[in-house]
C-alpha positions as CSV (number, residue, x, y, z in Angstrom):
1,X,0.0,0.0,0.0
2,X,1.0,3.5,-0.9
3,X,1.8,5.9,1.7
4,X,0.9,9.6,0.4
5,X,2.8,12.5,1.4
6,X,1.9,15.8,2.7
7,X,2.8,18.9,0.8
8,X,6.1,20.4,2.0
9,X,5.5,23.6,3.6
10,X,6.2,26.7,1.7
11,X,9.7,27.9,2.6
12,X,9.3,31.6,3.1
13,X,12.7,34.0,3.5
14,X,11.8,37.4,5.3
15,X,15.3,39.2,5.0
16,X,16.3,42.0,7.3
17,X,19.5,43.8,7.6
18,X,20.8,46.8,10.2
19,X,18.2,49.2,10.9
20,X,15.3,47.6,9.6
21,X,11.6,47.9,10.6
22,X,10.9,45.4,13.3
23,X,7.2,45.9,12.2
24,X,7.6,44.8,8.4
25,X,9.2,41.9,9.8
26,X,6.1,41.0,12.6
27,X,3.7,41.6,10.4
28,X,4.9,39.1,8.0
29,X,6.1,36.3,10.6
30,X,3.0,36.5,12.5
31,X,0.7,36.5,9.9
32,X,2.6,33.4,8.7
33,X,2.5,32.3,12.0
34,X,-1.0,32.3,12.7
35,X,-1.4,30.2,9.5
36,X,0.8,27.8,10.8
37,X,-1.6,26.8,13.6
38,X,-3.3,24.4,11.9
39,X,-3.3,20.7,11.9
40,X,-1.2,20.8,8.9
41,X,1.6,23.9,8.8
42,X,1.6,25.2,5.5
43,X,4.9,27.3,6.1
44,X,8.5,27.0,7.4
45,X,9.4,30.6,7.9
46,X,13.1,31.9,8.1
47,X,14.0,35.3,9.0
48,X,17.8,35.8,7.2
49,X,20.2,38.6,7.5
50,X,23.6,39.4,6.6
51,X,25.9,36.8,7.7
52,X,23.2,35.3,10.0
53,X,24.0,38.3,12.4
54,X,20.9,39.7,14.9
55,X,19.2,42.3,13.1
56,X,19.3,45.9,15.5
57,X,16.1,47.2,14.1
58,X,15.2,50.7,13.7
59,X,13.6,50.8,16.8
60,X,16.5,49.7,18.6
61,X,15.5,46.4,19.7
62,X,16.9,43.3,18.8
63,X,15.9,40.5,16.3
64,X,17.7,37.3,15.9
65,X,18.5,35.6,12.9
66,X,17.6,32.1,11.7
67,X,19.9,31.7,8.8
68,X,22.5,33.9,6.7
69,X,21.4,35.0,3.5
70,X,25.0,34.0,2.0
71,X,24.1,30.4,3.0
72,X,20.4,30.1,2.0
73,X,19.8,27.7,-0.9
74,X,16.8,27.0,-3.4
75,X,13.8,26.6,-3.9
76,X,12.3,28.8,-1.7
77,X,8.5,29.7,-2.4
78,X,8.6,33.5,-1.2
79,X,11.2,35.5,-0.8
80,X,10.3,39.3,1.2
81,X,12.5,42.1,1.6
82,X,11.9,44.4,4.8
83,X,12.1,48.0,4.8
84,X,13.6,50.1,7.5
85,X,15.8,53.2,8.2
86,X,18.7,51.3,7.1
87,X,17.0,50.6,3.6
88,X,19.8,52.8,2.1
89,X,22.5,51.1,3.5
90,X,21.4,47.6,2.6
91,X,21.3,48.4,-1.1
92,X,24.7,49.8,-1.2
93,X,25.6,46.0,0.2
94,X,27.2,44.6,-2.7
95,X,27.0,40.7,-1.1
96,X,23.7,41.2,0.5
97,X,22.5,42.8,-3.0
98,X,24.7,39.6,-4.8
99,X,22.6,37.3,-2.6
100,X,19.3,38.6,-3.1
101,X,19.3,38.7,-6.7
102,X,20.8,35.1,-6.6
103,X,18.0,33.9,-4.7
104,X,15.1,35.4,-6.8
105,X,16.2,33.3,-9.0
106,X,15.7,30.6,-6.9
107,X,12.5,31.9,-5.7
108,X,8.7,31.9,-7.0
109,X,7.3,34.7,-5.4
110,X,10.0,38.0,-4.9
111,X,8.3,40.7,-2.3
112,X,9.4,43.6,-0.8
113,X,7.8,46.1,2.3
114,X,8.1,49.9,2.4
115,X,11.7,50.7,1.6
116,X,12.8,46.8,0.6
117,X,12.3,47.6,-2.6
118,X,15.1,49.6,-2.8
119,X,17.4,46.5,-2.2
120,X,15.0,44.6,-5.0
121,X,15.7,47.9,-7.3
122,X,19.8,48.0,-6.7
123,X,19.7,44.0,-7.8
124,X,18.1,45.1,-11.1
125,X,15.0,43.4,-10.3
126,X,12.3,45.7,-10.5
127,X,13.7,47.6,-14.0
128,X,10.9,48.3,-16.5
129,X,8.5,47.0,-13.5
130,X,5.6,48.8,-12.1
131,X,6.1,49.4,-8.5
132,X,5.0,50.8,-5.1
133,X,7.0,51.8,-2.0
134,X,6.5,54.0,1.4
135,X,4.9,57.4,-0.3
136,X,7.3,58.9,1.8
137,X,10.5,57.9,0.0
138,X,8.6,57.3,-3.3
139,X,10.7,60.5,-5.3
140,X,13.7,58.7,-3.7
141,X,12.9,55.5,-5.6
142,X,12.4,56.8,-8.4
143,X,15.4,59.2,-8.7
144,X,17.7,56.5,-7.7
145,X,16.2,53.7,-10.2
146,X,15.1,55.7,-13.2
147,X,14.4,52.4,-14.9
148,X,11.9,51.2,-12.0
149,X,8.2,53.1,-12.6
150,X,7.4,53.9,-9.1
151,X,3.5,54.6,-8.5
152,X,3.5,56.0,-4.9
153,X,-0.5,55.5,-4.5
154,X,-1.4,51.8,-3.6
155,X,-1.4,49.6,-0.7
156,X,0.9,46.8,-3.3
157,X,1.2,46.2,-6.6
158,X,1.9,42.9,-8.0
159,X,4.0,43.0,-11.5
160,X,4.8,39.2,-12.8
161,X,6.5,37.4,-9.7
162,X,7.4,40.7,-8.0
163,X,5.6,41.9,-5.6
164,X,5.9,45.4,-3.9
165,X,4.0,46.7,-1.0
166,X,3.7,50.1,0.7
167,X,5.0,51.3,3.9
168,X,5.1,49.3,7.7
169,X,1.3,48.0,8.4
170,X,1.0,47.2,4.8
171,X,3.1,43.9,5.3
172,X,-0.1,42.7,6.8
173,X,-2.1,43.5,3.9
174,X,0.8,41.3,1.8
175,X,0.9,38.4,4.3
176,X,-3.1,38.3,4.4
177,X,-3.3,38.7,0.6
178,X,0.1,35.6,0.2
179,X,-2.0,33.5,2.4
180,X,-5.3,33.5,0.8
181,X,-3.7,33.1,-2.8
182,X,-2.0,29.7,-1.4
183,X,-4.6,28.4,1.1
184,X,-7.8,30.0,0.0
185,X,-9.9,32.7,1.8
186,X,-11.2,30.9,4.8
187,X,-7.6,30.7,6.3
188,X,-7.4,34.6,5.4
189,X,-10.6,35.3,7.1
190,X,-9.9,33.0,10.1
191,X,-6.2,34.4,10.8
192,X,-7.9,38.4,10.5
193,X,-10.2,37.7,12.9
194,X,-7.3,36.4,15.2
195,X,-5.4,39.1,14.4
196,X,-8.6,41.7,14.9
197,X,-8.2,43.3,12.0
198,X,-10.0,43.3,8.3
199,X,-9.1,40.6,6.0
200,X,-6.6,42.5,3.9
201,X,-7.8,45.6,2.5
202,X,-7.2,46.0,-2.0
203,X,-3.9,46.4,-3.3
204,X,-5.0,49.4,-5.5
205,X,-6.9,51.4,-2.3
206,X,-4.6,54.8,-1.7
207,X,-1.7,54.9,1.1
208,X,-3.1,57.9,2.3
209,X,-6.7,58.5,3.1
210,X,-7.7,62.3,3.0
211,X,-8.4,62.4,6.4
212,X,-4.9,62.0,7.8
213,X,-3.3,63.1,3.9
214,X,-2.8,66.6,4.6
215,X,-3.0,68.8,8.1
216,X,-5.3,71.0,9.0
217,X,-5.7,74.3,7.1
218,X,-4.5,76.9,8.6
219,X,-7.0,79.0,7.4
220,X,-10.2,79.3,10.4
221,X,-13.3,79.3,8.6
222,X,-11.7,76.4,6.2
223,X,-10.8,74.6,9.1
224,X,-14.0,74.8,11.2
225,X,-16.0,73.6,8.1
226,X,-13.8,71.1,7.2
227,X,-14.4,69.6,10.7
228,X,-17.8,70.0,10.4
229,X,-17.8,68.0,6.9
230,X,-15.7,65.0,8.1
231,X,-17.7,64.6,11.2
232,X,-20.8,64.5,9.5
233,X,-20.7,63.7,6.2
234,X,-24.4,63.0,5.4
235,X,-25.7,66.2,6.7
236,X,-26.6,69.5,3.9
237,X,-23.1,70.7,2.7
238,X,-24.2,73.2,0.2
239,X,-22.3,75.5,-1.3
240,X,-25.2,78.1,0.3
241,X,-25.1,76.1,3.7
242,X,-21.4,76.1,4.0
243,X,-21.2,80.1,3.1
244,X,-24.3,81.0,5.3
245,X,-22.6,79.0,8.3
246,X,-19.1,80.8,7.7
247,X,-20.6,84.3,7.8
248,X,-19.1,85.1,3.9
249,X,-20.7,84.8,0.6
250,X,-20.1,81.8,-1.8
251,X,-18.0,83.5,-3.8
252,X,-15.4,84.5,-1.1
253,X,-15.8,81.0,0.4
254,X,-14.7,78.8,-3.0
255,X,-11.7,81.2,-3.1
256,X,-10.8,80.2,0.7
257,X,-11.6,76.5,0.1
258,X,-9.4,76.3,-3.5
259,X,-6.4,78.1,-1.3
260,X,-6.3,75.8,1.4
261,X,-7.3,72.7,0.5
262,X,-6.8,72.7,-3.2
263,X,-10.5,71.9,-3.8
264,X,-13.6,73.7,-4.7
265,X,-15.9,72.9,-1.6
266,X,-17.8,71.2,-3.5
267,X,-15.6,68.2,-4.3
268,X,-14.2,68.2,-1.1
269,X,-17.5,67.8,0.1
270,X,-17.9,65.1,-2.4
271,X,-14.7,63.4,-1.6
272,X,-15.4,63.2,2.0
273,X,-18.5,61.4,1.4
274,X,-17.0,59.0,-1.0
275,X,-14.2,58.2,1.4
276,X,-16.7,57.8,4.1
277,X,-19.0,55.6,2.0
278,X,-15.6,53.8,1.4
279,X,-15.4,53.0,4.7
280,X,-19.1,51.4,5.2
281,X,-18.5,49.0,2.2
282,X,-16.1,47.1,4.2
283,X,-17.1,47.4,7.4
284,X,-20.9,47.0,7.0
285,X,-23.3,45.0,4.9
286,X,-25.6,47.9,4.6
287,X,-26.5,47.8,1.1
288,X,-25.6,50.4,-1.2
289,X,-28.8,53.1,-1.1
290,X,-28.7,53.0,2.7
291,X,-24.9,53.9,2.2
292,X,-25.3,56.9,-0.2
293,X,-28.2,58.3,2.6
294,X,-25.9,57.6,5.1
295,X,-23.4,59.3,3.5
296,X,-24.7,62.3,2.2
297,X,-25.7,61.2,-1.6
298,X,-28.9,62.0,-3.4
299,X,-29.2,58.3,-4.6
300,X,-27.1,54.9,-5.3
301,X,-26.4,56.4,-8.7
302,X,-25.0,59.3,-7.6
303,X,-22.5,57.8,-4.9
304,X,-21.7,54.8,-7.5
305,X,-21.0,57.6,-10.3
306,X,-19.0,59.6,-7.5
307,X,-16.8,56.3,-6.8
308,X,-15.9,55.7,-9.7
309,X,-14.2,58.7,-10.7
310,X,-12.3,58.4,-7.3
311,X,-11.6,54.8,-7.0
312,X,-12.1,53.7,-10.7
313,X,-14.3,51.0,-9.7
314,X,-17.7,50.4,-9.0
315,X,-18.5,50.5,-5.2
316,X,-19.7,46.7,-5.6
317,X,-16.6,45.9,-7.2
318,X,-14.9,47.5,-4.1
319,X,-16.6,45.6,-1.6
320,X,-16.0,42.2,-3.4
321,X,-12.2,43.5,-4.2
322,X,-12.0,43.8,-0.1
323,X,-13.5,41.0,1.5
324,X,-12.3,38.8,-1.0
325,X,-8.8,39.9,-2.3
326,X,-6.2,38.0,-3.9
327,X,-3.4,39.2,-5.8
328,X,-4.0,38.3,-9.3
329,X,-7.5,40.1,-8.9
330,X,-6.6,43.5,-6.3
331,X,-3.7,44.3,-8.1
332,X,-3.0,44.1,-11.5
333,X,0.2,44.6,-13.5
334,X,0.6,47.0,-15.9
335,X,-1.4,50.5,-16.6
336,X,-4.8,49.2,-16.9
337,X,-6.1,49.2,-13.0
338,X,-8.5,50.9,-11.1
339,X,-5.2,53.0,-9.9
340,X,-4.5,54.4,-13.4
341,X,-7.9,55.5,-13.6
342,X,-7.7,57.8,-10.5
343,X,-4.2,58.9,-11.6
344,X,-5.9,60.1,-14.5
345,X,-8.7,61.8,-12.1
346,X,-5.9,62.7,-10.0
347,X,-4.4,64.9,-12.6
348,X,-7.8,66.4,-14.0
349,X,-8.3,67.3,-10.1
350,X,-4.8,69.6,-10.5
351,X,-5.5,70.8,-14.0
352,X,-8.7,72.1,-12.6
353,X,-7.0,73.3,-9.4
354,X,-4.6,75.6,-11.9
355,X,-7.1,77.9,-12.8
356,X,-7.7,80.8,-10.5
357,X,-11.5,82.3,-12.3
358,X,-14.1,82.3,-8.8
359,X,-16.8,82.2,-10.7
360,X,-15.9,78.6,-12.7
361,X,-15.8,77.5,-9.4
362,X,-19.0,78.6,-7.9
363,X,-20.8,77.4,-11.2
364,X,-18.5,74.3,-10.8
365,X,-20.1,73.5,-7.4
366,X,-22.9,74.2,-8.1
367,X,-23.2,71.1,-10.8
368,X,-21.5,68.6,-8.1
369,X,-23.7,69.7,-5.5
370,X,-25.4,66.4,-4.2
């Protein structure tokens, strides 16, 4: 009688180096972790550094090795680079640089956190690739690695069998998104839970949600309003309302609003909402007219017409893309996602933002008005 075997686990490489970010690095191992936990472990995870030394992370505190990179040997099933302070540092490492290009070739699935993929980039494998990073050192990538086309915007991007993810908590998003694409959503859903956190959100959401994007505007009356607007989105957020509540006339207000926040009050108004109504698709299973109500929108039309030329999806498509995630559907390779189209939005937004006429505005907010 035959005996059958059990599937290996999936040998999975998280490398780290001096000064990386102990955070990259839990996210990934626990998430990994947590799959393990099962009757059958579907991982063997090794955290590798330069000559097998204990990693001093950013933070100060100490990880220890399992293995040296310069000794690690194919196949491996995922290789992941952690970002960190000392991302810099770690690219100008010709052997560390040496060994991680060696092993992608050994490896299936190449990844990177926040600033990894600068080590990925000086090893020449994310040239002519499509790729995200921290937005914070974003113009860093891309100055340093003309070849690499850097899009600052989404949580990860997956280009062939690289992956790149944005910065610290977005390892989670990776590990959650890894898992479900080897084991199947159930494990994804079960290990969130345990983690207490949502299953993974899309690779091509933003980084930076509007409500933590920018600070404050220094500006009173732009300020108080704009607190008023986040805090309750759904209420009457007229043009007329707005002015009538600052004590100036429309006019005078669109000119404030265009100053300091870059927006006719209007579509900030509009964003707001949409990013709010963002927020209920994945957190609620309120259907989609209750959401537009909730949020401030004169129908499910409206709010669906208003996502899409923010998010370049339909909000059903959203939801779906959320709770059920993998990589080859939330991020695709290439130009043609749901982040080109709010690139393209993004830059009609500043084109708009360029001109200086009052009165455009005014009539502008007048046709968004909800």
């Amino acid at each position: 009688m035959t005996v059958a075997q059990e599937t290996p686990p999936r040998v999975v490489v998280v490398v780290g180096y001096p000064g990386a970010e102990l955070l990259d690095m839990a996210c990934l191992t626990t998430t990994f972790d947590y799959a393990n936990r099962g009757a059958t472990p579907p991982y063997q995870v090794v955290v590798a550094s330069p000559a097998g030394r204990p990693i001093t992370c950013q933070s100060g505190l100490t990880l220890g090795a399992q293995a040296a990179v310069e000794r690690l040997r194919g196949p491996i099933d995922t290789m992941i680079i952690s970002g960190g302070e000392g991302h810099l540092a770690a690219a100008d490492n010709p052997r560390l640089v040496a060994h991680v290009r060696r092993l992608a070739r050994e490896t299936r699935r190449v990844a990177s956190v926040c600033t990894g993929s600068s080590v990925l980039a000086a090893a020449g494998l994310l040239d002519g690739r499509r790729v995200t990073t921290h937005w914070l050192f974003a113009d860093q990538l891309a100055t340093l690695h003309p070849a690499v086309r850097v899009d600052p915007t989404p949580i990860w991007i997956r280009d062939g069998d690289v992956t790149t993810a944005a910065g610290v908590t977005s390892a989670l998003d990776l590990a959650l998104a890894f898992v479900e694409e080897d084991n199947g959503p159930e494990l994804a859903r079960h290990i969130a839970r345990a983690l207490v956190t949502y299953l993974q959100r899309p690779g091509n959401q933003a980084q930076m949600s509007m409500f933590v994007a920018a600070p404050a505007p220094d500006d009173a009356v732009v300020r108080d309003l704009v607190a008023a607007i986040r805090d309750a989105p759904g209420a009457d957020h007229g043009l007329a309302v707005l002015a009538d509540r600052a004590a100036v006339s429309e006019r005078h207000l669109t000119r404030l609003f265009v100053a300091h926040t870059g927006q006719t009050p209007a579509r900030y108004v509009r964003g707001v909402r949409t990013e709010a109504a963002a927020q209920l698709l994945v957190s609620s299973r309120l259907p989609l007219d209750r959401i537009a109500v909730r949020c401030g929108f004169t129908s499910a039309e409206a709010l669906r017409q208003a996502f899409v030329d923010r998010y370049g999806v339909t909000p059903s498509r959203y939801r779906a893309a959320y709770s059920t995630t993998s990589l080859g559907r939330g991020a695709p390779a290439g130009g043609g996602s749901a982040v080109a189209g709010s690139a393209v939005h993004a830059s009609a937004d500043r084109g708009e933002h360029q001109e200086t006429d009052p009165q455009r505005y005014v009539q502008q907010d007048a046709e968004l008005r909800q």
